[in-house]
C-alpha positions as CSV (number, residue, x, y, z in Angstrom):
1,X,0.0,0.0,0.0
2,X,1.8,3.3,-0.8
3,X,1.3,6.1,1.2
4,X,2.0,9.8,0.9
5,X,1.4,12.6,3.2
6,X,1.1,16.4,2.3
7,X,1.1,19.3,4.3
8,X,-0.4,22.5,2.9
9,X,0.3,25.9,4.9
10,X,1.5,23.2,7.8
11,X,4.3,22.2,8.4
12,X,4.5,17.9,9.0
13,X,6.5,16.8,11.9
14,X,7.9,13.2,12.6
15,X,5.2,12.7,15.0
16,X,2.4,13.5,12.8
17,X,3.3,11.6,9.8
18,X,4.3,8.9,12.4
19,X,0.5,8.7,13.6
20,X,-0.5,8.6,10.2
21,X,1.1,5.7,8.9
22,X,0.0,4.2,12.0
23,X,-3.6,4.8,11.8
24,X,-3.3,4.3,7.8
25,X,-1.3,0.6,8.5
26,X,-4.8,-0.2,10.4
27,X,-7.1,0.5,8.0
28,X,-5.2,-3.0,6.0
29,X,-7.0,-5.7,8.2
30,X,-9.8,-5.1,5.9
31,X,-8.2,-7.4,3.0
32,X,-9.8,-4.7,0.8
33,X,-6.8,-4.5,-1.6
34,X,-6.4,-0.6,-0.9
35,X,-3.8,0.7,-3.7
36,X,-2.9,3.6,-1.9
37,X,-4.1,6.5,0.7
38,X,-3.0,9.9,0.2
39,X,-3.2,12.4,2.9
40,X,-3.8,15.9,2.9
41,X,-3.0,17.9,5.5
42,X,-4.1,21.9,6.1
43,X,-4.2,24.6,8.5
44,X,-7.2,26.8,8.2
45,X,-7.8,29.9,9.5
46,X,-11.1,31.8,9.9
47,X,-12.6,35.0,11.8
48,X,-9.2,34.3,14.0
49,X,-9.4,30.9,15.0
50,X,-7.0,27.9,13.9
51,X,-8.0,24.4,12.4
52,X,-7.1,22.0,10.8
53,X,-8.4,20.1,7.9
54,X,-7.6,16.4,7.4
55,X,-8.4,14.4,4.1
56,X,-8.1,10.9,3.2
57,X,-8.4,9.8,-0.4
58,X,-8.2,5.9,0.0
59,X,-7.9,4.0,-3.8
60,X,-9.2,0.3,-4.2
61,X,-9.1,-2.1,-6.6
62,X,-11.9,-2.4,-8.3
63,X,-13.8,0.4,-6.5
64,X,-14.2,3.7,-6.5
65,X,-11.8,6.2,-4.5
66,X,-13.1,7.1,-1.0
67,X,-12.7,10.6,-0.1
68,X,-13.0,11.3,3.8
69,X,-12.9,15.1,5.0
70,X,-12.6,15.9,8.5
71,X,-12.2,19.7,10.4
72,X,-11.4,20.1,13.8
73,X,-9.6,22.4,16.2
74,X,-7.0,19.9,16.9
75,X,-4.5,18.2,14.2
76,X,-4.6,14.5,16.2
77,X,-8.2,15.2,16.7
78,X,-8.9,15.6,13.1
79,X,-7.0,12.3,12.4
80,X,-8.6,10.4,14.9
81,X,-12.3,11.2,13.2
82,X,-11.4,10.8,9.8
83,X,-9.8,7.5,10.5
84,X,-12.9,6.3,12.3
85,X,-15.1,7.3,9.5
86,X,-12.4,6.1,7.2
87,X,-12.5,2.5,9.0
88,X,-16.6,2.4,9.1
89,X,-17.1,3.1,5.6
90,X,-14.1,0.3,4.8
91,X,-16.2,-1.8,6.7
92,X,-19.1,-1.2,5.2
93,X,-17.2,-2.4,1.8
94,X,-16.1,-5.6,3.7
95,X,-19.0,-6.7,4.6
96,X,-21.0,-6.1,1.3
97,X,-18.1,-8.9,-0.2
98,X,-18.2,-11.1,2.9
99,X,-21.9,-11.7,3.1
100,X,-22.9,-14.8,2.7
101,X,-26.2,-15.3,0.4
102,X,-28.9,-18.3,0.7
103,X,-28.6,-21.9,-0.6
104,X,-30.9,-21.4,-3.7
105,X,-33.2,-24.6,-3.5
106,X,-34.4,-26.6,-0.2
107,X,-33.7,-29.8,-2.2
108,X,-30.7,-30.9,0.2
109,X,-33.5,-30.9,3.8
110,X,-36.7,-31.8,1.8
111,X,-37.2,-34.8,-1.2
112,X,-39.7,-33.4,-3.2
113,X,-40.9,-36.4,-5.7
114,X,-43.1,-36.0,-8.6
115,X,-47.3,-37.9,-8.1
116,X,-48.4,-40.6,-10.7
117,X,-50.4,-37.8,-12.1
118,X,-47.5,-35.3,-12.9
119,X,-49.6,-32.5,-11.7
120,X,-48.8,-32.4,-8.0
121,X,-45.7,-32.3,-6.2
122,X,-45.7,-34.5,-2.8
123,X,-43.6,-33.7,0.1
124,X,-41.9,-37.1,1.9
125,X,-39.7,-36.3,4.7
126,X,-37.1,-38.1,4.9
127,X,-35.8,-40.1,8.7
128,X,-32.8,-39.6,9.7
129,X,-31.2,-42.0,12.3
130,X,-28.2,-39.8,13.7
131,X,-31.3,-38.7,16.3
132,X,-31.9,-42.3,17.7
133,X,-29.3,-43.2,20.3
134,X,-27.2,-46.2,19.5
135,X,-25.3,-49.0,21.6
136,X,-21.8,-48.5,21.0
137,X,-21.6,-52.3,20.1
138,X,-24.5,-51.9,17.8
139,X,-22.6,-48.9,15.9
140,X,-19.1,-51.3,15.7
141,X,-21.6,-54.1,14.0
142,X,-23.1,-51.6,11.3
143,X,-19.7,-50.4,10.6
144,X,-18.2,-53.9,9.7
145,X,-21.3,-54.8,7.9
146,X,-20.5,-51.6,5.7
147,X,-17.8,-50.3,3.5
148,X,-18.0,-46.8,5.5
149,X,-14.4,-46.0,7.1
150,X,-16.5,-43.8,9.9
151,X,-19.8,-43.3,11.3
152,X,-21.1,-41.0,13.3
153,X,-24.0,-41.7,16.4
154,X,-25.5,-40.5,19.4
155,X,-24.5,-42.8,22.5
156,X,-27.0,-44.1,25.1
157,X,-25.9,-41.2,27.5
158,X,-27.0,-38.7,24.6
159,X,-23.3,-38.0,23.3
160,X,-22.1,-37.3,19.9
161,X,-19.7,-40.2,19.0
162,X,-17.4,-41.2,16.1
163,X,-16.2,-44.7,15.4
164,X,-13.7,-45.4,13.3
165,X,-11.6,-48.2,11.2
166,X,-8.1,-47.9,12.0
167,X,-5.7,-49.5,9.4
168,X,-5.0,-53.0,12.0
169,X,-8.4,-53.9,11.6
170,X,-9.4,-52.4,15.0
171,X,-11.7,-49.6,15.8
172,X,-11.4,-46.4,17.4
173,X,-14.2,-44.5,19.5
174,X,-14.5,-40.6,20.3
């Protein structure tokens, strides 16, 4: 991420450009592939009083540029907000990727099958056995009877448990 810092009628210290590479470095947990962030730095004066003007101008891959402006009295002050606002709209953008939309069809929970007819759909729902409890020595007989390496069961005591085939022939419980 490059960075460049500019100071118009004010003159940048260590310190300040120090805190801004700081609070800019933060703004990278977003994984938002930010090109760069250019900072403009001013002093403004009006009717006799000093402030100072920050802006951020944060460039993205793929996205437009976000331009944050920020006034305030005092030059860390002015930082501090603009990097807030800075980190709530990057957010914003984060989230919008990282949602995670609906499965599309119901298929996987319900088997929808097709009447003689063809003009009715029918509903079956399906049993599934992982909700039954099983005797550990009835799980150990299933899983020799099959060619499953693993299988998966509620105990008597109301415990998930896995058995499994280990490579000697012998089985392993969880």
């Amino acid at each position: 991420m490059n960075t460049s810092i500019v100071g118009k009628q004010f003159d940048l210290t260590e310190p300040i450009k120090a805190y801004i590479e700081g609070a800019v470095d933060a703004l990278g947990k977003y994984n938002l592939d930010i090109i760069s962030v250019r900072t403009v730095i001013s002093a403004d004066e009006k009717n006799g009083k000093k402030g100072f003007s920050v802006e951020f101008a944060i460039n993205m891959a793929h996205k437009n540029t976000v331009v944050i402006q920020q006034k305030d009295k005092d030059v860390y002050a002015a930082i501090d907000l603009a990097i807030e606002r800075a980190k709530k709209v990057l957010r914003r953008h984060h989230d919008k990727m990282n949602t995670h939309k609906p499965l599309e069809g119901i298929d996987a929970v319900l088997e929808v099958t097709e009447n003689s007819e063809g003009s009715d759909d029918e509903i079956v729902p399906m049993c599934l056995d992982s909700y039954k409890p099983v005797e550990i020595e009835d799980a150990m007989n299933e899983l020799k009877a099959s060619d499953k390496q693993f299988i998966v069961f509620h105990d008597m005591e109301d415990k998930f448990r896995v058995m499994y085939k280990k490579t000697d022939g012998r089985f392993g419980l969880y």
